[in-house]
C-alpha positions, 0 to 999 in steps of 0.5 A, a space after each residue: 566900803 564903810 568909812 572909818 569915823 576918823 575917815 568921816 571926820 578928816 573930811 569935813 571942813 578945819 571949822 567943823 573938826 575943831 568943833 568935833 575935838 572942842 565936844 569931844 574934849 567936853 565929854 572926856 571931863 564929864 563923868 558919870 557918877 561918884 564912883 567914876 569920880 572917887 576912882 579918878 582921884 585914886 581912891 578906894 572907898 575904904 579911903 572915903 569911909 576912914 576920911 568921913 568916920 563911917 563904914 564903908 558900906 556908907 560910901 558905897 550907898 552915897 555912890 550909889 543915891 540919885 538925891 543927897 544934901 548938898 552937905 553930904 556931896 561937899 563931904 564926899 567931893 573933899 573926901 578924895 581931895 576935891 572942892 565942890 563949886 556949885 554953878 548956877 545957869 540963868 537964862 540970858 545971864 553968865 553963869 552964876 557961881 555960889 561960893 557960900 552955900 550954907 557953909 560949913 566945914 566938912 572935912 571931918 565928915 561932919 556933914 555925913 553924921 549930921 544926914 545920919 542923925 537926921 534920918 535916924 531922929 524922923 524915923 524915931 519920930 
């Protein structure tokens, strides 16, 4: 008869389950994208869009993109009343953390107008 996971897991060694619970809990804080985080914070992207002045098609197409300036993460974490912390890892070395990346203040959604018009002037151009 097949064992259960929990089964399998009850009997390995104490060191070894707390390794498993330890990776576990690891995996439970990662998520996968923008949209998983906005919903954990318990927002809706109309929330998003009325906290960064743009339309809510433009959060959606934010969630949505792979690559983006670092200026418009930073305005999308603070949108649903997050900080942005961006964390460095050398090897051999502890975790670099950067404090002050190009800072600027994002509330406002500043950072999303700013990607806008640069996109909007290099098609132009």
């Amino acid at each position: 008869m097949a064992q259960s996971l929990n089964e399998i897991i009850a009997a390995l060694p104490a060191d070894e389950q707390a390794a498993v619970e330890e990776r576990y809990q690891q995996l439970r804080q990662e998520v996968e994208g923008l949209r998983e985080l906005r919903q954990i914070a318990g927002k809706a992207q109309e929330d998003i869009a009325s906290a960064l002045n743009i339309k809510q098609p433009s959060v959606s197409k934010i969630e949505k993109q792979a690559d983006m300036y670092l200026s418009t993460l930073r305005s999308y974490v603070e949108a649903i009343g997050g900080k942005l912390e961006l964390t460095v890892k050398l090897p051999s070395h502890p975790a670099l953390h950067l404090h002050s990346l190009g800072d600027m203040t994002m509330g406002d959604g500043a950072g999303v107008r700013t990607v806008a018009r640069r996109r909007k002037q290099a098609r132009t151009r």
